[in-house]
TIVEX-878173 format. One record per residue (C-alpha): residue in three letters; z, x, y. Coordinates in steps of 0.25 Angstrom, whole numbers, plus 2048, in hexadecimal, padded with zeros to 3 digits. Layout:
BEGIN
ALAZXY...
//
This chain:
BEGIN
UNK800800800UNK7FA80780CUNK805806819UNK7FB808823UNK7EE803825UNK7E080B828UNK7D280A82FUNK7C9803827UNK7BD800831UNK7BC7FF840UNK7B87F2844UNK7C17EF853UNK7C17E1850UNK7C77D885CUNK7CF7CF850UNK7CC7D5843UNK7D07CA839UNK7CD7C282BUNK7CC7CD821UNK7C67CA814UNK7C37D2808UNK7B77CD801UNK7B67D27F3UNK7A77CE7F0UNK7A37D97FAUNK7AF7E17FAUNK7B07DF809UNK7BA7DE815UNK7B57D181CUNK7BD7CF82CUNK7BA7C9837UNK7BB7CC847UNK7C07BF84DUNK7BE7C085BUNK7AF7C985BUNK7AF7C0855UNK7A87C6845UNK7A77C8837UNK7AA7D682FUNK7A87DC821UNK7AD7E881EUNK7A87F0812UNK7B17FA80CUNK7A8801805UNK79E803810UNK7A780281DUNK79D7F7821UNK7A17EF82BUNK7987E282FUNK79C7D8839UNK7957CB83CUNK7967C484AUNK79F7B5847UNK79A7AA851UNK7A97A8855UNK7B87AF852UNK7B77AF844UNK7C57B183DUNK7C27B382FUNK7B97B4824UNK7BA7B0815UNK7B07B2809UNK7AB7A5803UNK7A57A37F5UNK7977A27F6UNK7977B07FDUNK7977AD80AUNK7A37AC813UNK7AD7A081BUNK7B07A482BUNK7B87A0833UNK7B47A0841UNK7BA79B84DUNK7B778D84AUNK7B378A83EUNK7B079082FUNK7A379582DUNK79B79C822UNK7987A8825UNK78C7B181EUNK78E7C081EUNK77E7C081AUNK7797BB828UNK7887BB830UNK7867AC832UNK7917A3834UNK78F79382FUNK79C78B834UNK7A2781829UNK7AC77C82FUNK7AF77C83DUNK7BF77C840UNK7C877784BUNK7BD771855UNK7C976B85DUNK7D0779860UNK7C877F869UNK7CE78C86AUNK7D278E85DUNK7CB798851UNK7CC79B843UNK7D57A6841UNK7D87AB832UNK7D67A7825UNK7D87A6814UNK7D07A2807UNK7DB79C7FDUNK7D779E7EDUNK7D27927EDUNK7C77957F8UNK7CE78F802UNK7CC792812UNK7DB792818UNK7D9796828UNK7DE794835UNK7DB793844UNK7E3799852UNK7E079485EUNK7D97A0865UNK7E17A3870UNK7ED7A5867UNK7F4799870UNK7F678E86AUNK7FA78985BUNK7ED784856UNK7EB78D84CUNK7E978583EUNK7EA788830UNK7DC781828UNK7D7781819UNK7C7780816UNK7C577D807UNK7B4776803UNK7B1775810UNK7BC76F817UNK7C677281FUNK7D376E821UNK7DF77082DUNK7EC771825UNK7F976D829UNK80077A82FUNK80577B83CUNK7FB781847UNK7FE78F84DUNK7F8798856UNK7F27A284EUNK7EE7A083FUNK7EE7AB835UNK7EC7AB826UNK7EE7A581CUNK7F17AE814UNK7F07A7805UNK7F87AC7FAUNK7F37B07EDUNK7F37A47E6UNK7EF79C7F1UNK7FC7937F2UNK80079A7FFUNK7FB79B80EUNK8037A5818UNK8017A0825UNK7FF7AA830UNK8047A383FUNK8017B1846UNK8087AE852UNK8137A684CUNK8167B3845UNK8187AC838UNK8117A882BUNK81579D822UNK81179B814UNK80C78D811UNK808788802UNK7F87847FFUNK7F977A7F4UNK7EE7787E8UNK7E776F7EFUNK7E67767FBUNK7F0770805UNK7F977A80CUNK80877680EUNK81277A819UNK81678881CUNK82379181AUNK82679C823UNK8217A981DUNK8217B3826UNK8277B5835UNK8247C283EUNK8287C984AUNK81D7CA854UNK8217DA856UNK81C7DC847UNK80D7D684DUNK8087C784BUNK8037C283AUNK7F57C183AUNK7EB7C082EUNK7F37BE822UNK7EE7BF813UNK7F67C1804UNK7F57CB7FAUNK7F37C97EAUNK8037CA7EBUNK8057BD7F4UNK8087C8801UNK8047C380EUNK7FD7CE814UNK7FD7CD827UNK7F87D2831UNK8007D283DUNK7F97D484AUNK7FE7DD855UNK8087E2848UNK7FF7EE844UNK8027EB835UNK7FD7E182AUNK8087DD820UNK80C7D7813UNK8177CC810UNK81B7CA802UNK81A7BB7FFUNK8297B9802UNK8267C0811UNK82A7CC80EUNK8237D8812UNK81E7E2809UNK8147EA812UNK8107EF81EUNK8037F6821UNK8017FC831UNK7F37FC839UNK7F1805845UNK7ED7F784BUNK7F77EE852UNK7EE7E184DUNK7EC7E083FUNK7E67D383AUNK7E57CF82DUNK7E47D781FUNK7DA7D6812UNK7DC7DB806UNK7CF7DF7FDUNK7C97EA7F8UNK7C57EF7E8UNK7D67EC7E4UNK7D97E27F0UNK7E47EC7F4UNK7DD7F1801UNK7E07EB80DUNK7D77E8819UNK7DB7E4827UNK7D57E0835UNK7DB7E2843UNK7D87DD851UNK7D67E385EUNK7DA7D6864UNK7E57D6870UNK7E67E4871UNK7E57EB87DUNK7DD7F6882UNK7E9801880UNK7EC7FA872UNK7DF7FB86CUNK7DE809872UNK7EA80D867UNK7E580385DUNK7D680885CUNK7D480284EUNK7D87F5853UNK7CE7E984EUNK7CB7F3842UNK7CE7EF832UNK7D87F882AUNK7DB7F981CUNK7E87FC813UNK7EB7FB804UNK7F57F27FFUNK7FB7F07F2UNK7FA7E37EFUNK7EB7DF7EEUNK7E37D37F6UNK7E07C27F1UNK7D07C37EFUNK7CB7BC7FAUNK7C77AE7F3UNK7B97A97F9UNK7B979B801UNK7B678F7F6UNK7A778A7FBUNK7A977E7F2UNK7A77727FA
//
């Protein structure tokens, strides 16, 4: 288990977010919100490729037929690495005007578990929605500012709930059929420690965060306590994957974002991704059911 992380690409993205692995071409896939743009990363090669998204685009997920499920700032789209083009399929929150999409999660069953902020990081609109065959559904949580997650455990019973400016994740039970019930309190955090963002679990059921302005990403056990720590030389650290040939090598983004002039100065690879070893290996990133 590596302590610190290292320099895996320079990329000075503005909000480096939604890092997937994607084992059918053993690539990173990540998105740049605010340029707003896709990435994939190829290990093998150091090859990065970025396509120009239409709108803030918070995350990216493979589907089964190949392709790929985005979430932009108003809607969900398909999204083809072949021609960069972006067909929406369900467009979101027509009534919040100054909302967007923010993070996302696909569940074993294929499920899409997302949610919204509103954009200005004001006011508690941010809501927590499933997409399954087509449809999607607002659930029942309680609106926050600033969505993050979920982050679903291994067996897909569980979604860690990441209210960023709350300081907080609960943990709220997805029943068989789907539903998701009410939230206990998982997780609280001191703001000096940096603010929970992107949150995913391990093949042990850990909840891997990033915290932003916290230079570090860290790992709770699933009864909260803490088993690791690994620090960045970057203050905002994003969100985690965990992939490779053993799913132990860990792959991060970082912002740029809020920094000032004489921050970024000290923090030249802000906006970049990194890497770290862990010793418990990734879930395999379960393609979106198409099955309408």
């Amino acid at each position: 288990m590596d302590s610190e992380a290292r320099l895996l690409h320079s990329v000075g993205a503005e909000l480096g977010e939604g890092p997937v692995w994607s084992a059918r071409d053993k690539a990173l896939w990540f998105v740049d919100i605010k340029a707003p743009c896709v990435y994939r990363y190829d290990p093998a090669s150091h090859a990065l490729d970025r396509f120009d998204a239409p709108s803030h685009v918070g995350w990216i997920l493979p589907a089964q037929d190949g392709l790929w499920v985005a979430g932009l700032a108003k809607g969900l789209h398909r999204f083809d690495p072949r021609d960069g083009s972006f067909t929406l399929m369900n467009g979101i929150e027509p009534d919040l005007p100054d909302n967007r999409l923010n993070d996302a999660a696909v569940d074993p069953a294929g499920r899409i578990w997302f949610g919204s902020m509103d954009n200005r990081e004001v006011h508690p609109t941010g809501h927590i929605y499933q997409w399954h065959r087509g449809a999607v559904s607002r659930t029942a949580v309680p609106p926050v500012v600033i969505t993050n997650g979920p982050a679903i455990s291994p067996d897909g019973r569980t979604a860690y709930l990441v209210d960023t400016l709350g300081l907080s994740i609960a943990a709220h039970p997805i029943g068989l059929d789907g539903t998701i019930g009410a939230g206990r309190p998982f997780l609280k955090f001191d703001a000096s420690k940096g603010y929970p963002d992107g949150a995913i679990c391990d093949a042990g059921g850990g909840v891997w965060v990033g915290f932003y302005g916290g230079w570090a990403a860290r790992r709770f056990a699933p009864d909260g306590t803490m088993t690791d720590e690994v620090r960045f030389p970057v203050s905002n650290v994003t969100k985690i994957a965990l992939g490779g040939d053993d799913g132990r090598t860990a792959f991060a983004t970082t912002a740029r974002q809020g920094l000032s002039a004489e921050r970024l100065a000290s923090q030249p690879l802000a906006g970049d991704i990194f890497t770290f070893r862990t010793d418990i290996g990734g879930i395999p990133v379960m393609p979106v059911s198409l099955d309408l």
